[in-house]
C-alpha positions in Angstrom: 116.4 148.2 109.6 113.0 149.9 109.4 109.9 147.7 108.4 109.6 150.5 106.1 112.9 149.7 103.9 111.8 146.0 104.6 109.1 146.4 102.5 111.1 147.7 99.9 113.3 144.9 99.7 110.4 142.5 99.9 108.9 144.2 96.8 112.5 144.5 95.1 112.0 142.2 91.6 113.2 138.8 91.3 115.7 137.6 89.0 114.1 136.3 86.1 113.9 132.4 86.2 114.2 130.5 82.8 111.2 127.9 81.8 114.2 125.0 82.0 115.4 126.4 85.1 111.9 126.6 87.0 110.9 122.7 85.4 114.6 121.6 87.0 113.8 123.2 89.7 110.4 121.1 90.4 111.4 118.0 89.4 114.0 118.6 92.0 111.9 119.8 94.8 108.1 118.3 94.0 106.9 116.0 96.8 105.6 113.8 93.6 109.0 113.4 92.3 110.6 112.2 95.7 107.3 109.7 96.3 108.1 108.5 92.9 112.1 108.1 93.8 111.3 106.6 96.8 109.0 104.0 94.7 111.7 103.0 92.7 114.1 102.3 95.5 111.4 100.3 97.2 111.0 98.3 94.0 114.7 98.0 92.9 115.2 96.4 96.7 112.7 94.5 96.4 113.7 93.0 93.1 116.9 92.3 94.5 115.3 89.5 97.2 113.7 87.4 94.5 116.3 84.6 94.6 116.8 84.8 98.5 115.8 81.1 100.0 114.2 80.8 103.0 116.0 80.8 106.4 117.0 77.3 107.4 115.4 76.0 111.0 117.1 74.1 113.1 116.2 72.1 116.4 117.2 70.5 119.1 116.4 68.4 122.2 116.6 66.0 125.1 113.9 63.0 124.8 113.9 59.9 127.2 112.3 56.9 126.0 109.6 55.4 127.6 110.6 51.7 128.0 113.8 51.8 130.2 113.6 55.1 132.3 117.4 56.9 132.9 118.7 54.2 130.4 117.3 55.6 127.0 118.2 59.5 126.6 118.8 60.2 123.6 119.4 64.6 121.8 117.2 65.3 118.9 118.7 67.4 116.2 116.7 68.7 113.2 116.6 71.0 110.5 114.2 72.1 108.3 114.3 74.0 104.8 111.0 75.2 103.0 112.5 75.3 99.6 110.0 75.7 96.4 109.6 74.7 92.7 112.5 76.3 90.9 109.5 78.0 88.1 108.3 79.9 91.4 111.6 82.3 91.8 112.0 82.9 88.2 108.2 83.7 88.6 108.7 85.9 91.5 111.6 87.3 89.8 109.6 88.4 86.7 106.2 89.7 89.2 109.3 92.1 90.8 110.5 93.2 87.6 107.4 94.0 86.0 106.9 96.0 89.3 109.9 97.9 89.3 109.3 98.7 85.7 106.3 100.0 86.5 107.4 102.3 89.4 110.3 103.8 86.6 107.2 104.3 84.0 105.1 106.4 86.8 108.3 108.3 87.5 108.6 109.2 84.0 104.7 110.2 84.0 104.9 112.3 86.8 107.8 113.9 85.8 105.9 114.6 82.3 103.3 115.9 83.8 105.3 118.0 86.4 107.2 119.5 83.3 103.7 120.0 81.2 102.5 122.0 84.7 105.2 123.9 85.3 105.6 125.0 81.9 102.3 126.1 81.6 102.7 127.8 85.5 105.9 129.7 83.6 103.9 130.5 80.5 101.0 132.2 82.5 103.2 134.1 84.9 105.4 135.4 81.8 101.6 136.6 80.2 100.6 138.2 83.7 104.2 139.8 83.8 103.8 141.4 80.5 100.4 142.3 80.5 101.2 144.2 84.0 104.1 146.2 82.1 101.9 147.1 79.5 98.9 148.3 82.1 101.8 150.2 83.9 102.4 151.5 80.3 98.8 152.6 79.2 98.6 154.5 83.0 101.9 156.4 82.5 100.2 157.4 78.8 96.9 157.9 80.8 98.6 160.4 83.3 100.4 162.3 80.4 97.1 162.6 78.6 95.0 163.5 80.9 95.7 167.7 81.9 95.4 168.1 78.2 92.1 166.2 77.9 90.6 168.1 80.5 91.7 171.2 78.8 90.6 169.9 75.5 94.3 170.8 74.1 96.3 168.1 72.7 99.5 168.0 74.5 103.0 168.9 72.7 104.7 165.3 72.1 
């Protein structure tokens, strides 16, 4: 293919987008809109440790007691479990749904805001698209016009 006929195809109009299409579009694709996702998920998993305890330690070992050497070996076992007040995982729980919430409330801002931009992108393109039309319009008129002004002879409509 020549770069000539390229060109053309390059300049070949696109299909005309609708205002719901073009806002689906950047909710879809906005790097905004896949932070704001990706918040949410972080906060839903989050939200869903609140009520995880602590992991239980255990231990273990050999001791020898000082009094009667090779008579008094004795193995140490132990555990250990950091457990807290009860009020502090209903706490917690609440602090990671607030948080959560929060994160769904900015993803519903941004994707206001996304929709107010984009609609006001589509608005200004569909002004800049007519107003080119109608310059295209007053230069075809122009051309007409202007033998017949030079002449000082009104054209035959």
């Amino acid at each position: 293919m020549s770069p000539a006929a390229h060109a053309q195809e390059a300049d070949a109009p696109l299909p005309p987008l609708s205002r719901e299409a073009a806002m689906e579009a950047a909710l879809e694709r906005h790097p905004r809109m896949r932070a704001a996702a990706a918040g949410v998920r972080q906060a839903e998993a989050l939200e869903a440790t609140a009520w995880e305890l602590p992991p239980t330690l255990f231990f273990s070992g050999v001791e020898e007691t000082p009094d009667a050497p090779g008579q008094g070996v004795f193995t140490l076992v132990a555990f250990q479990q950091n457990l807290q007040w009860p009020g502090v995982y209903a706490a917690r729980r609440k602090v990671l749904e607030a948080q959560r919430a929060r994160a769904e409330a900015g993803q519903a801002l941004d994707a206001s805001r996304l929709r107010l931009e984009t609609a006001l992108a589509w608005e200004e393109a569909a002004y800049q698209r007519e107003r080119l039309r109608l310059e295209r319009r007053l230069d075809r008129l122009h051309l007409f016009l202007q033998p017949s002004l030079l002449d000082g002879v009104a054209p035959d409509v």
